[in-house]
N, CA, C and O atoms as a printed pandas DataFrame, in Angstrom:
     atom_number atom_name residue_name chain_id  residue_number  x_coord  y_coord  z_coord
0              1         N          UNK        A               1    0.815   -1.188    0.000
1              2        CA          UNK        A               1    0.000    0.000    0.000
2              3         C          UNK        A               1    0.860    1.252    0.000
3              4         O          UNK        A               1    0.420    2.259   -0.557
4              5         N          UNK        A               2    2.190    1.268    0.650
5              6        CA          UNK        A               2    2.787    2.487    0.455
6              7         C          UNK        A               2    3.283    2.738   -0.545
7              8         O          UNK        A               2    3.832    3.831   -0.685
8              9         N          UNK        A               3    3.243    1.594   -1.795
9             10        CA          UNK        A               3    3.667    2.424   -3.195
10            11         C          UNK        A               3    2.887    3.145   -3.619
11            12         O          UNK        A               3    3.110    4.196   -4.220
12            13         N          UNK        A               4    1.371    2.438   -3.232
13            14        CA          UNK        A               4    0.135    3.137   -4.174
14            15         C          UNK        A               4    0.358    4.860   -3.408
15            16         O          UNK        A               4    0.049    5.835   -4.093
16            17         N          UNK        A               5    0.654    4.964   -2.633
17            18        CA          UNK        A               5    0.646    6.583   -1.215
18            19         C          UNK        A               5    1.938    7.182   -2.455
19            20         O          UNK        A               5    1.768    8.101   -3.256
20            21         N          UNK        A               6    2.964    6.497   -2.319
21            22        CA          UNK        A               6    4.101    7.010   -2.927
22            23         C          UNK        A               6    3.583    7.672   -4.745
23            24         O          UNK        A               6    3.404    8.826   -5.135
24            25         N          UNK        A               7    3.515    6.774   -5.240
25            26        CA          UNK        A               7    2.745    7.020   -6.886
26            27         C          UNK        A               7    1.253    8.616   -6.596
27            28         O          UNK        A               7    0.989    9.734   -7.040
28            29         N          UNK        A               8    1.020    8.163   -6.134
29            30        CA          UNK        A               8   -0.066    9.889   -5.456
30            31         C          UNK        A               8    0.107   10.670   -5.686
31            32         O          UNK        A               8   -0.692   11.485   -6.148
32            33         N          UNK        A               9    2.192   10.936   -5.306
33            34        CA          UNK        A               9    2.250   12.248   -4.715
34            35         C          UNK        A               9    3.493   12.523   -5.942
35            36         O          UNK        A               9    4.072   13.608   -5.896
36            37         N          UNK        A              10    3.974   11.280   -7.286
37            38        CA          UNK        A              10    5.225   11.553   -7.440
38            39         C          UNK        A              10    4.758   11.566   -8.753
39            40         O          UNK        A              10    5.880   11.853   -9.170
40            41         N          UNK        A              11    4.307   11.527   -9.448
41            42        CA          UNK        A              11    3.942   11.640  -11.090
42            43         C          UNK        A              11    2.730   12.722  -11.834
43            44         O          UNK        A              11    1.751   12.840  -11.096
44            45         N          UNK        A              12    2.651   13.319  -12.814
45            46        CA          UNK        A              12    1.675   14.166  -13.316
46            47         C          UNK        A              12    0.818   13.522  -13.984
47            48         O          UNK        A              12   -0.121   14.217  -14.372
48            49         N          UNK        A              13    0.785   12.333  -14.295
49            50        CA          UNK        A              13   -0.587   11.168  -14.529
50            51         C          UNK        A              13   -1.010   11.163  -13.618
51            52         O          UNK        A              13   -1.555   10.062  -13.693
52            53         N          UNK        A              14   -1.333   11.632  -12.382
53            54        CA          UNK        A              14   -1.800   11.092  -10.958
54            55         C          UNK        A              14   -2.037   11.892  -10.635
55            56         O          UNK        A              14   -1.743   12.156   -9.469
56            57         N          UNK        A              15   -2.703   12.798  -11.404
57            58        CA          UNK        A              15   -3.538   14.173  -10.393
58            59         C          UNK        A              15   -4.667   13.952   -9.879
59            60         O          UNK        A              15   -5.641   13.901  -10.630
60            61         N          UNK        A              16   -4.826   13.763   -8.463
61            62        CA          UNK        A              16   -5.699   13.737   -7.770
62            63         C          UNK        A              16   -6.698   14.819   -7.456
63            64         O          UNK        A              16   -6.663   16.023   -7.202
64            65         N          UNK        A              17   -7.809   13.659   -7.611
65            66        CA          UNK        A              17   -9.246   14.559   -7.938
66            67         C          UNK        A              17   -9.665   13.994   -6.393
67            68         O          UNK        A              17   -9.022   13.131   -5.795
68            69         N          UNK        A              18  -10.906   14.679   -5.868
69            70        CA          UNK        A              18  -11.355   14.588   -5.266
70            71         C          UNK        A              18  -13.129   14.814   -5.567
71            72         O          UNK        A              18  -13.536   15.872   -6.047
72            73         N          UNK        A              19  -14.084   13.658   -5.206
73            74        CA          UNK        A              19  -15.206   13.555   -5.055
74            75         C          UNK        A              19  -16.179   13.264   -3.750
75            76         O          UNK        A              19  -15.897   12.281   -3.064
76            77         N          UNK        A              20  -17.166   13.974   -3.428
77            78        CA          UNK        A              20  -18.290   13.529   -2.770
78            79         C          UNK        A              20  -18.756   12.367   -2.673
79            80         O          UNK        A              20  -19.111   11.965   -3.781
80            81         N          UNK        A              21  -18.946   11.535   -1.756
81            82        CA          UNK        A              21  -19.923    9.911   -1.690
82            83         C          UNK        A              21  -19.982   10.375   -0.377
83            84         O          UNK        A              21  -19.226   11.117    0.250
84            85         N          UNK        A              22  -21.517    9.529    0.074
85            86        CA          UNK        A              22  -21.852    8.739    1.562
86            87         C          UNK        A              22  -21.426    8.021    1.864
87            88         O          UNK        A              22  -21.244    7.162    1.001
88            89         N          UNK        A              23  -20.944    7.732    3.146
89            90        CA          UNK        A              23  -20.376    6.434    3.668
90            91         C          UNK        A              23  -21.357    5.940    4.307
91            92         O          UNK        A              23  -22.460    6.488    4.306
92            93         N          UNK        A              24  -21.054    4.616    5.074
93            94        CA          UNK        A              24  -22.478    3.674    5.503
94            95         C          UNK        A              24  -23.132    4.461    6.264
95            96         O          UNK        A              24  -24.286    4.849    6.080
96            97         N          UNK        A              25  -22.452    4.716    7.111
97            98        CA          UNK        A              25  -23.673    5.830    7.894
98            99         C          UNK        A              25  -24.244    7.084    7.373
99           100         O          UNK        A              25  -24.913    7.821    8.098
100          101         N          UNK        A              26  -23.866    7.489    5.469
101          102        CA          UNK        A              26  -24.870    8.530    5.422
102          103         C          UNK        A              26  -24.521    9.956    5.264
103          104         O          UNK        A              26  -25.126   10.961    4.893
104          105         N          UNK        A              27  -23.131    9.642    5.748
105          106        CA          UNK        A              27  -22.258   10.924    5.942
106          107         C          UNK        A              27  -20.697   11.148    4.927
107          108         O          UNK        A              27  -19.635   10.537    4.814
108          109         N          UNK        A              28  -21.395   12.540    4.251
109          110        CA          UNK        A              28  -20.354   13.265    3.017
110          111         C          UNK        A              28  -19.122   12.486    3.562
111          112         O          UNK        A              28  -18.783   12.596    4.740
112          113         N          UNK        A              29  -18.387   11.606    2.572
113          114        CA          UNK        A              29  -16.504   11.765    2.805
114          115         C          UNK        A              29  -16.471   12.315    1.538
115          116         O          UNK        A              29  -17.293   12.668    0.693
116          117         N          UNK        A              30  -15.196   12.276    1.672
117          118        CA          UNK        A              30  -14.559   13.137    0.876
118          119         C          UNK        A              30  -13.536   11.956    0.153
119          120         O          UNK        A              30  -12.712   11.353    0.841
120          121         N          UNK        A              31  -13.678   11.725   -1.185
121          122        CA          UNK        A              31  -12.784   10.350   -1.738
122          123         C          UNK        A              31  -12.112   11.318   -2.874
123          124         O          UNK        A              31  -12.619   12.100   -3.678
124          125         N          UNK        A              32  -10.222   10.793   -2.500
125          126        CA          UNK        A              32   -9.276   11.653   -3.003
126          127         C          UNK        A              32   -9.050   10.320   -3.749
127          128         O          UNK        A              32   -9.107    9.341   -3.005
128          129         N          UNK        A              33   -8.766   10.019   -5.271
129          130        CA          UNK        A              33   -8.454    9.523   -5.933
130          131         C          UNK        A              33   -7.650    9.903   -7.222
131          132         O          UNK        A              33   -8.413   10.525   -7.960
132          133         N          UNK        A              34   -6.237    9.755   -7.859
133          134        CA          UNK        A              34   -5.422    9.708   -9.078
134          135         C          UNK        A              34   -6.655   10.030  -10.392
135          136         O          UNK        A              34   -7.248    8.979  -10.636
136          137         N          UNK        A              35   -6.950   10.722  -10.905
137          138        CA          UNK        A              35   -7.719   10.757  -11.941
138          139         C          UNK        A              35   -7.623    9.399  -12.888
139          140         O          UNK        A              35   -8.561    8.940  -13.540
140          141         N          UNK        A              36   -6.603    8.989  -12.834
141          142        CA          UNK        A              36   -7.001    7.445  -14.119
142          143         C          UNK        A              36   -7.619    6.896  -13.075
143          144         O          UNK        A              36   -8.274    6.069  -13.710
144          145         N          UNK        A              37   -7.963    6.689  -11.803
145          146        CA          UNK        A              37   -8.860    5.874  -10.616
146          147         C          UNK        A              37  -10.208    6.086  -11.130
147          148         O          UNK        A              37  -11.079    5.246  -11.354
148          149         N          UNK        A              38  -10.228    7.214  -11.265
149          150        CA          UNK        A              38  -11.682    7.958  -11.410
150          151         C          UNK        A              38  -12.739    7.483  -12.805
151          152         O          UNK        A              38  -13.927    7.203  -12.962
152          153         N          UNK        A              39  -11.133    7.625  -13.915
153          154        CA          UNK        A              39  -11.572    7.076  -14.982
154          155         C          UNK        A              39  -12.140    5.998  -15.335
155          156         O          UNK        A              39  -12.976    5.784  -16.212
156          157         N          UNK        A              40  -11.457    5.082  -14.330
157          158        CA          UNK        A              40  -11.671    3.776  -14.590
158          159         C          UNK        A              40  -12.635    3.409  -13.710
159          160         O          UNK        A              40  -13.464    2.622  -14.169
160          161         N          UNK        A              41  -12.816    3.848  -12.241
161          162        CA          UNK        A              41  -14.308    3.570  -11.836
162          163         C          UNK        A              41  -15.505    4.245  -12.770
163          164         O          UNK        A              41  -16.563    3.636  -12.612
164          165         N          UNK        A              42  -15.602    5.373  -13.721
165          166        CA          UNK        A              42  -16.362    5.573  -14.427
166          167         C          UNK        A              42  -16.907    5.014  -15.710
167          168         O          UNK        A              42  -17.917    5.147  -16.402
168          169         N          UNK        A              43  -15.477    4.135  -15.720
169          170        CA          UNK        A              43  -15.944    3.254  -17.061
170          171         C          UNK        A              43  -16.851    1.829  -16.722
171          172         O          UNK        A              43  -17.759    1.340  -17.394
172          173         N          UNK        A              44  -16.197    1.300  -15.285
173          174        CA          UNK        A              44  -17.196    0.273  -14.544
174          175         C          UNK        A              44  -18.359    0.342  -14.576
175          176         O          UNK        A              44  -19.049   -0.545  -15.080
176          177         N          UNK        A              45  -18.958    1.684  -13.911
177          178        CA          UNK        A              45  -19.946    2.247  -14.058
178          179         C          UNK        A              45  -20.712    2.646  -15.310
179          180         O          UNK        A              45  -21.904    2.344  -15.243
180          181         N          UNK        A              46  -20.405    3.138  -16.230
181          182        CA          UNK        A              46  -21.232    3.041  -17.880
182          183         C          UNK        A              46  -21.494    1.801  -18.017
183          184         O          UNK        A              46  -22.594    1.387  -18.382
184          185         N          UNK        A              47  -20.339    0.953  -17.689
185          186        CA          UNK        A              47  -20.822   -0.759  -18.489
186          187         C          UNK        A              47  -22.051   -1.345  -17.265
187          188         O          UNK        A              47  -22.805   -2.293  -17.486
188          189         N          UNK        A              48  -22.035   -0.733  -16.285
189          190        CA          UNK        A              48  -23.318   -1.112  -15.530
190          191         C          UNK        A              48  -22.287   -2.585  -14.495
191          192         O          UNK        A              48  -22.845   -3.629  -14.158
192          193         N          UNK        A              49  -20.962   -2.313  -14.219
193          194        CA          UNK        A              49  -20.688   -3.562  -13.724
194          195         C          UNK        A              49  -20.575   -3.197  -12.004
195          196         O          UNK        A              49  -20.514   -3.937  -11.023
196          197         N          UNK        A              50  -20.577   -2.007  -12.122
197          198        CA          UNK        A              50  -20.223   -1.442  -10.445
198          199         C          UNK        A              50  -21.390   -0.443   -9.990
199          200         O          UNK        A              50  -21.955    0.089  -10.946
200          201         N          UNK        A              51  -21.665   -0.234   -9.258
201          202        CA          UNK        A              51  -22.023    1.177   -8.320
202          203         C          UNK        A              51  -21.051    1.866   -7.681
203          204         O          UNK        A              51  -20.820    1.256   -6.637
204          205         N          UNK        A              52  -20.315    2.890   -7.774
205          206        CA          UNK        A              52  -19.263    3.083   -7.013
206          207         C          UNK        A              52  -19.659    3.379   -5.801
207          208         O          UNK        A              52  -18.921    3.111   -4.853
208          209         N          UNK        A              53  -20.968    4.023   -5.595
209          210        CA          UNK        A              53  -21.388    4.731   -4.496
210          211         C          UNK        A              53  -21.230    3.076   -3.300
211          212         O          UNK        A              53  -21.058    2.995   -2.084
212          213         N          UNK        A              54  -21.340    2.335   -4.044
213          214        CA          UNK        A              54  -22.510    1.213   -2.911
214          215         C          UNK        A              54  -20.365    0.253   -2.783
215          216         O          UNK        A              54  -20.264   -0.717   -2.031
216          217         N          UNK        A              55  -19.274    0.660   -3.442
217          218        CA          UNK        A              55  -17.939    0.248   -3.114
218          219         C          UNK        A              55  -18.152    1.082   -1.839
219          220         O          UNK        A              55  -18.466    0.529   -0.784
220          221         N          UNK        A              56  -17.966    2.538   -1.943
221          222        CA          UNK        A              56  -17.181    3.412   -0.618
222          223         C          UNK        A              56  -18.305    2.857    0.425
223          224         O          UNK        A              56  -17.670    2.619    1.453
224          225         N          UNK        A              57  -19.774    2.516    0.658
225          226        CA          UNK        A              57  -20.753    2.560    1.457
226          227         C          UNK        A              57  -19.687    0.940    2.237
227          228         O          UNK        A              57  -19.219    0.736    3.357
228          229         N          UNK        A              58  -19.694    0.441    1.452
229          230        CA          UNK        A              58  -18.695   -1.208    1.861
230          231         C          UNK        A              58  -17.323   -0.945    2.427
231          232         O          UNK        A              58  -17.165   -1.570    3.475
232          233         N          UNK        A              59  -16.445   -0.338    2.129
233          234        CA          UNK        A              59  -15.225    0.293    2.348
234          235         C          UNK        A              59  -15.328    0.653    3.630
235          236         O          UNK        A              59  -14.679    0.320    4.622
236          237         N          UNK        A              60  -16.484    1.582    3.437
237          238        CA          UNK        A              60  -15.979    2.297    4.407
238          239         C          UNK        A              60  -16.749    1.675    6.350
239          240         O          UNK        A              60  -16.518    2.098    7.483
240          241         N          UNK        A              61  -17.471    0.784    5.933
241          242        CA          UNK        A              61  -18.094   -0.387    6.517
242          243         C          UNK        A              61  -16.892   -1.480    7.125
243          244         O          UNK        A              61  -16.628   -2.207    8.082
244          245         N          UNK        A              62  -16.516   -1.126    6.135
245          246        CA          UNK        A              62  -15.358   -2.833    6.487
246          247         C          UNK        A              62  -14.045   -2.164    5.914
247          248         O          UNK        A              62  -13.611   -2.353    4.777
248          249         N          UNK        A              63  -13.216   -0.968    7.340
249          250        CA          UNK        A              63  -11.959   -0.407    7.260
250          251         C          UNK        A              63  -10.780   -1.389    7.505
251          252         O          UNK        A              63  -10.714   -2.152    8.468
252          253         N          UNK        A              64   -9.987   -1.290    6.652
253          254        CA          UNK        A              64   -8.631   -1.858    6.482
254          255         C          UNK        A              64   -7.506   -1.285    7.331
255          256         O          UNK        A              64   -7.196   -0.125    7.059
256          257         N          UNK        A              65   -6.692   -2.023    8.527
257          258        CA          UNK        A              65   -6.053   -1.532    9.359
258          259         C          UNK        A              65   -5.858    0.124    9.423
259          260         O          UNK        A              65   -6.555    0.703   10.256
260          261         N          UNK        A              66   -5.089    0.812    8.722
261          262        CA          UNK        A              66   -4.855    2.105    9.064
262          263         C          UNK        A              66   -5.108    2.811    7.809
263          264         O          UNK        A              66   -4.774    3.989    7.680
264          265         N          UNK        A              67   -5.699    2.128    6.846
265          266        CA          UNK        A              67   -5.448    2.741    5.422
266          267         C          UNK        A              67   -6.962    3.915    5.282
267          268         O          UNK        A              67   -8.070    4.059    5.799
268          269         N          UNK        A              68   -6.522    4.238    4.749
269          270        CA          UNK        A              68   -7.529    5.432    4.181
270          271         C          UNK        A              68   -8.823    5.209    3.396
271          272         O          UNK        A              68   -8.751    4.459    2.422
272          273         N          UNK        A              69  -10.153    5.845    3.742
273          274        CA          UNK        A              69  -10.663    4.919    2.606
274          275         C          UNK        A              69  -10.703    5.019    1.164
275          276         O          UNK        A              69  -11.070    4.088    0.447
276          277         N          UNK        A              70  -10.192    6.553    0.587
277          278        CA          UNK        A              70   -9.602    6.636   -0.261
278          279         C          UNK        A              70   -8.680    5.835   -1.485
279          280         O          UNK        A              70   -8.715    5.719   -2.710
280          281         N          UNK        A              71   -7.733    5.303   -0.189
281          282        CA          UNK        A              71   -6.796    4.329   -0.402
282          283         C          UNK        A              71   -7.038    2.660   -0.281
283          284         O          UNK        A              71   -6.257    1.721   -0.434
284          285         N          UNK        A              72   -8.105    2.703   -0.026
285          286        CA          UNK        A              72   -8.624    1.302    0.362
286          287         C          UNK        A              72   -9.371    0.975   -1.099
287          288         O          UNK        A              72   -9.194   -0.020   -1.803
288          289         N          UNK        A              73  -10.242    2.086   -1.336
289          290        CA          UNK        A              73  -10.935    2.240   -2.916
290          291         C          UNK        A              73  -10.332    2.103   -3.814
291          292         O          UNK        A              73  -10.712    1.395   -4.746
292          293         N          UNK        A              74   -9.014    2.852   -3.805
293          294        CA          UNK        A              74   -7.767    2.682   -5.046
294          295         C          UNK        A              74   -7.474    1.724   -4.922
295          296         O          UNK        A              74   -7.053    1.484   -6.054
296          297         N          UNK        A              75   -7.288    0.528   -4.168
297          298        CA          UNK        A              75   -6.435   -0.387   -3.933
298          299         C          UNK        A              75   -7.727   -1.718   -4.961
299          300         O          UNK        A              75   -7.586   -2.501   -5.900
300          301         N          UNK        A              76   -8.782   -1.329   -4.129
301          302        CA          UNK        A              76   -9.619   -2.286   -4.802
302          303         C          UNK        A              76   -9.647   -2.623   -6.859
303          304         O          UNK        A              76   -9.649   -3.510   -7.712
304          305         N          UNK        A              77   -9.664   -1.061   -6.636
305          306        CA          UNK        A              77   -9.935   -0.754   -8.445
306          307         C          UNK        A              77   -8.467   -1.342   -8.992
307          308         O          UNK        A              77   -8.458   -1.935  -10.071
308          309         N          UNK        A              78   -7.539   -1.213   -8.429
309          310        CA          UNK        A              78   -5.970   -1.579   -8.952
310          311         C          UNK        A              78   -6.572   -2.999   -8.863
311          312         O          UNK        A              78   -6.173   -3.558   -9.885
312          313         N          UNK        A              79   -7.307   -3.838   -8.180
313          314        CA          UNK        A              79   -7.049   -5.248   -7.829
314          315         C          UNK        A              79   -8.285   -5.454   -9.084
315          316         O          UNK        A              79   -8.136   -6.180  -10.067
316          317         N          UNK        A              80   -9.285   -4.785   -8.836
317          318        CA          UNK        A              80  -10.324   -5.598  -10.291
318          319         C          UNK        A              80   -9.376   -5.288  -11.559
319          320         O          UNK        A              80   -9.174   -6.235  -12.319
320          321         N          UNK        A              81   -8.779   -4.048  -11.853
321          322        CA          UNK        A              81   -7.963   -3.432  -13.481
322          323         C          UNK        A              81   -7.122   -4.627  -13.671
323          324         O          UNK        A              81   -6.945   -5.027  -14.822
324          325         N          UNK        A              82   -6.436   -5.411  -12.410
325          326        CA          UNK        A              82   -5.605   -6.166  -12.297
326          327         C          UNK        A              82   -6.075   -7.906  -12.766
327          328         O          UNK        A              82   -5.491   -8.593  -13.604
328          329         N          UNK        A              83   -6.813   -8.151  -12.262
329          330        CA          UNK        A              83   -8.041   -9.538  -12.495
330          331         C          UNK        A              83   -8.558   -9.177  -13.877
331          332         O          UNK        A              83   -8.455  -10.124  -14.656
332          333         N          UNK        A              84   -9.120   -8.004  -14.439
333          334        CA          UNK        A              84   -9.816   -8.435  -16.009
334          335         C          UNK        A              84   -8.124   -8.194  -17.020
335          336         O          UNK        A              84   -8.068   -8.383  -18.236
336          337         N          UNK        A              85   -7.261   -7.884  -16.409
337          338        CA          UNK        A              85   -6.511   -7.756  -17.500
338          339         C          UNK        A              85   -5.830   -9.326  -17.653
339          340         O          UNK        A              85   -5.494   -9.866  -18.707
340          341         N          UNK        A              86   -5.745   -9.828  -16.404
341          342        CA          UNK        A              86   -5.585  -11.470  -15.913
342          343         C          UNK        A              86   -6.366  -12.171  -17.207
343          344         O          UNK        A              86   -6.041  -12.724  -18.258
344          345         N          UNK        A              87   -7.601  -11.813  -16.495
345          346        CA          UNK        A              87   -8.580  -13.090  -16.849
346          347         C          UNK        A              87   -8.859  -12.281  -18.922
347          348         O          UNK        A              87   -9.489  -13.084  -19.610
348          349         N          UNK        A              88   -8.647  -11.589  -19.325
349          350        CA          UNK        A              88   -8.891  -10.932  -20.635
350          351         C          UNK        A              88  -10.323  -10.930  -20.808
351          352         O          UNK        A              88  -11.042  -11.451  -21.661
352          353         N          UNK        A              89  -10.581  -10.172  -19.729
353          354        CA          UNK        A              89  -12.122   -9.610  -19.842
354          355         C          UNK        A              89  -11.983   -7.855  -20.142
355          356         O          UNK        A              89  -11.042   -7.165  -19.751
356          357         N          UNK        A              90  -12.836   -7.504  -20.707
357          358        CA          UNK        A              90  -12.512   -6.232  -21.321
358          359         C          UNK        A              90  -12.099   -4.908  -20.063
359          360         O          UNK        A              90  -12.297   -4.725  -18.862
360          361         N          UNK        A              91  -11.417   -4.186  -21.218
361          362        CA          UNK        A              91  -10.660   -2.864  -19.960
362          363         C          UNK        A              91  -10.621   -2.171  -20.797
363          364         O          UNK        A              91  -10.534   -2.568  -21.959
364          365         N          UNK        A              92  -10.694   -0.504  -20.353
365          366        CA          UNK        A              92  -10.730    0.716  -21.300
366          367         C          UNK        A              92   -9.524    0.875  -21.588
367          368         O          UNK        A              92   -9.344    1.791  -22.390
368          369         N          UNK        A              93   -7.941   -0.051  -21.000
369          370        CA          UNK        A              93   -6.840    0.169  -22.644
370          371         C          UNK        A              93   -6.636   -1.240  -22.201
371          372         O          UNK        A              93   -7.181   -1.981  -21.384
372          373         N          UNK        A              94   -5.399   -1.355  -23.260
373          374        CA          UNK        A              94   -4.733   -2.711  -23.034
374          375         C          UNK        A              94   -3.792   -2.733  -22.461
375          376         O          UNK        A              94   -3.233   -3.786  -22.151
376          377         N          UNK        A              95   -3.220   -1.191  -22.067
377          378        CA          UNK        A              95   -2.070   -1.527  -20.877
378          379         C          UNK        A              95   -2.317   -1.809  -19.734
379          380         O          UNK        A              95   -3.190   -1.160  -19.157
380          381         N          UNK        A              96   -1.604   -2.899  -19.028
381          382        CA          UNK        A              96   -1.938   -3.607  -17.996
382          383         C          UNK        A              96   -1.580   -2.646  -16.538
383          384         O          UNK        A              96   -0.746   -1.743  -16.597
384          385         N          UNK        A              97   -2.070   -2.861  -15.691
385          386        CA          UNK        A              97   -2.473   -1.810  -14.287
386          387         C          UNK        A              97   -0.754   -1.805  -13.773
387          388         O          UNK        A              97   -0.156   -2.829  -13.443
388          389         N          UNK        A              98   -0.166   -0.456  -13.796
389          390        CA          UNK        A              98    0.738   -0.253  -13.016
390          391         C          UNK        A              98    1.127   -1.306  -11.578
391          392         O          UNK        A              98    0.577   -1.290  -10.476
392          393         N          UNK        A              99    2.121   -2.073  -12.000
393          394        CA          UNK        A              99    3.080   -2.789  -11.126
394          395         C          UNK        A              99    2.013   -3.648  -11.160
395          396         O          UNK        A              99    1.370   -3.206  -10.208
396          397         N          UNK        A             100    1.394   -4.537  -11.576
397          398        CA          UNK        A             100    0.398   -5.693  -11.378
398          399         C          UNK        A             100    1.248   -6.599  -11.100
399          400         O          UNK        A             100    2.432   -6.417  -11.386
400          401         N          UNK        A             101    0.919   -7.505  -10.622
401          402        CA          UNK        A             101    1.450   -8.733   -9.941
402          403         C          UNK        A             101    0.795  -10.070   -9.935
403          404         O          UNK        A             101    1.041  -11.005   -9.173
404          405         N          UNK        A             102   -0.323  -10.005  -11.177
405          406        CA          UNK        A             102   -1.402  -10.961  -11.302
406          407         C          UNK        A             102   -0.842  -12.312  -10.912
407          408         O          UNK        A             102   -1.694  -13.178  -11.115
408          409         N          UNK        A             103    0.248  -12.785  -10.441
409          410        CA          UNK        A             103    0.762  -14.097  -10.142
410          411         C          UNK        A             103   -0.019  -14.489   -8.572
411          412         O          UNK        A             103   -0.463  -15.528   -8.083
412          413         N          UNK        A             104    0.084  -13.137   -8.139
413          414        CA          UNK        A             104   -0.312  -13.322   -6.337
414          415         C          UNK        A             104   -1.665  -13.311   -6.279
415          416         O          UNK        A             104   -2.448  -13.918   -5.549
416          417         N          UNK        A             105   -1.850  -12.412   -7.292
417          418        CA          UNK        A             105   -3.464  -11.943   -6.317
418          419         C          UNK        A             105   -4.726  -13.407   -6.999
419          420         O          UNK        A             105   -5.095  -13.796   -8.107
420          421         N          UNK        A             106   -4.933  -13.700   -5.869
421          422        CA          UNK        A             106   -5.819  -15.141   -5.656
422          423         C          UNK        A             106   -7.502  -14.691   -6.624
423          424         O          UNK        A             106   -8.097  -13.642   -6.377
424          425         N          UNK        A             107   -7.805  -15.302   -7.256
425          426        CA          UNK        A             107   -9.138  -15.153   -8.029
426          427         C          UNK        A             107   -9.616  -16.712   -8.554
427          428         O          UNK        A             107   -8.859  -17.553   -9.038
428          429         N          UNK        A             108  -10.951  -16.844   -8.342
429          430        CA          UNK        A             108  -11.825  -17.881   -9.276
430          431         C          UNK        A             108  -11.333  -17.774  -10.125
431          432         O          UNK        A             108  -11.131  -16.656  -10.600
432          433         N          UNK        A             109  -10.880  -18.990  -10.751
433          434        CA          UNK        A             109  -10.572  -18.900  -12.340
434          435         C          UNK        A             109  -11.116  -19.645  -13.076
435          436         O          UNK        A             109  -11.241  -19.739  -14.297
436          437         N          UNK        A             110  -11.692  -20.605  -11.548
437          438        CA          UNK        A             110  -12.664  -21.801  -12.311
438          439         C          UNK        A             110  -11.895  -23.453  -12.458
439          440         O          UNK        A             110  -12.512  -24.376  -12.989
């Protein structure tokens, strides 16, 4: 997780946007995300495969030791960009998700 913190703050592809969502209880956070994050939860969303709203409502439900939920959200979207580029289920490019590691990360494959 501290590369994804590190990559945030060190490249001009990674301008962080910031958006409005409810968290489970209802209440404005504030979700700071890399604009290709954004992109790519927006493309989930057109294809009808996500709700993003109803990720952060879960996130932020079920917090990850010290991480942010920000950072908990990015981490997720790196892990699905990471699984369809795996499994060659469609993605808005064909370059594969910064530092992927598809060897580790555990998925149904069937």
């Amino acid at each position: 997780m501290s590369y994804l913190r590190e990559l945030e703050n060190g490249t001009d592809f990674l301008t962080t946007v910031s958006r409005n969502y409810k968290n489970h209880h209802g209440i404005d956070a504030l979700i700071a995300l890399p604009q290709c994050y954004w992109d790519y939860a927006d493309w989930l969303e057109q294809r009808g495969d996500i709700r993003f709203d109803e990720w952060v409502a879960h996130c932020s439900q079920n917090p990850h030791e010290d991480w942010s939920l920000s950072h908990l959200l990015m981490y997720w979207l790196w892990v699905d960009m990471s699984i369809r580029h795996r499994q060659g289920l469609p993605t808005p490019t064909s370059m594969p998700p910064e530092t992927h590691l598809l060897a580790t990360i555990a998925v149904n494959d069937g």
